[in-house]
N, C-alpha and C positions, 0 to 999 in steps of 0.2 A: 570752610566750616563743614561739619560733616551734617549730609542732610537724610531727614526719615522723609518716607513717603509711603502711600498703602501701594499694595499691588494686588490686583486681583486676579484671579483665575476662572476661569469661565469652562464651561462645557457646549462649546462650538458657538457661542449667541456671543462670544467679544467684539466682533465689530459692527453689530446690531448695538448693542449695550453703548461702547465709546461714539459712536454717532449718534448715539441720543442725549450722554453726556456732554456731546459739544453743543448739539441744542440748545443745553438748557446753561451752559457756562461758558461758550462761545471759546475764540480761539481755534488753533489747528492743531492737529497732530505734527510733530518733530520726527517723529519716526511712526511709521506703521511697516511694519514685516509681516512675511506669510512663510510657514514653514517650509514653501518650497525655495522660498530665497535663500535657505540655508547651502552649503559647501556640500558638494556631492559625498564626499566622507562620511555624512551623516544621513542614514538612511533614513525616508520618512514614510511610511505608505501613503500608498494614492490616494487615499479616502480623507486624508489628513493633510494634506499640503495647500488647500486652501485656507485653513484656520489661520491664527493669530499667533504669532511664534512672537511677538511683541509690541506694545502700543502705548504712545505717552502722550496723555494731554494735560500740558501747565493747566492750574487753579490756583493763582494769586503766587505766594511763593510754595508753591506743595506742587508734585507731579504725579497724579495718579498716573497708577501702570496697568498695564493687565493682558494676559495672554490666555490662548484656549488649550488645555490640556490634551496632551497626546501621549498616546503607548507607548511610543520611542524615548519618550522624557516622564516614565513615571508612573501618568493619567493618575495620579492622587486627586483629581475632582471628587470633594464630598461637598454639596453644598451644603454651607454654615459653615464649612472650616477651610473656605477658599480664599481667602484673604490674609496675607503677609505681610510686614515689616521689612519694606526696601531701604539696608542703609547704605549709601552713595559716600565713602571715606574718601577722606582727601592725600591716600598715600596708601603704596601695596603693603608698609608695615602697620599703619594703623587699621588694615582691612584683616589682615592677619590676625592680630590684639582681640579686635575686634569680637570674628569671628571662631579664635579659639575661647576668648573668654564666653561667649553667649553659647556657644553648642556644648560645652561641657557639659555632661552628663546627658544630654540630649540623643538626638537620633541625625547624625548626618546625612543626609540625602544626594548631593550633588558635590564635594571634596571644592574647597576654595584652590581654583588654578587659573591660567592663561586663556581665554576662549576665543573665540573664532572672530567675535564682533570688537575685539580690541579693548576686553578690560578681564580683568582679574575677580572671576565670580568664584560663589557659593551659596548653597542652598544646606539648612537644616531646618528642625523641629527642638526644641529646648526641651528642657525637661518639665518646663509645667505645662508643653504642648502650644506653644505660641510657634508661628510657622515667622521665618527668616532667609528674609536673600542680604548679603554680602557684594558689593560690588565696587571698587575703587577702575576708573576710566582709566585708559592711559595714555588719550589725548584730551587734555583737560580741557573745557572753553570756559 
């Protein structure tokens, strides 16, 4: 089943923020990334490789996300409008569907393709301005 989750984006306080989230809703992170863990291909500055290049913590059946914004991916932090709709498809053709059906007329940001962490992303903005990540894995668990 295809699932939504919020994702949020931070300006450098993401893993201040998700440690205090676990506080208050217990559990662990599954994944915590740092932009410098990313593939030398993608260059990050120094000042930025400590931040949050990614971070998920389960809450009942929902997975809040949320990363810290960087200049190499964008830095579109406006806070009020840093929060997304992660949808998590259960196939690269329904991520597809998906993702041409919802960005039409929109503003694409990030082109739905192959990435580095092993799934099939994309990022836009709609056209009534709802922000969108696109993601089908491609090692399922």
């Amino acid at each position: 089943m295809t699932q939504v989750n919020p994702y949020i984006t931070f300006n450098g306080t993401c893993e201040e923020a998700f440690n205090f989230y676990k506080s208050v809703f217990g559990g662990d992170f599954p994944y915590s990334g740092k932009y410098k863990d990313m593939p030398s291909e993608y260059p990050i500055a120094e000042s930025e490789k400590e931040k949050i290049m990614h971070i998920s913590l389960p809450i009942g059946n929902t997975v809040l996300m949320g990363s810290d914004a960087a200049a190499g991916f964008g830095d579109n932090f406006k806070e009020g409008n840093n929060i997304s709709i992660s949808i998590n498809a259960e196939s690269e053709a329904e991520a597809t569907r998906i993702f041409n059906g919802l960005s039409a007329g929109g503003k694409v940001g990030m082109p739905l393709n192959k990435t580095f962490w092993g799934a099939y992303f994309g990022m836009f903005t709609d056209k009534f301005g709802i922000n969108w990540m696109v993601n089908y894995d491609y090692e399922q668990k």
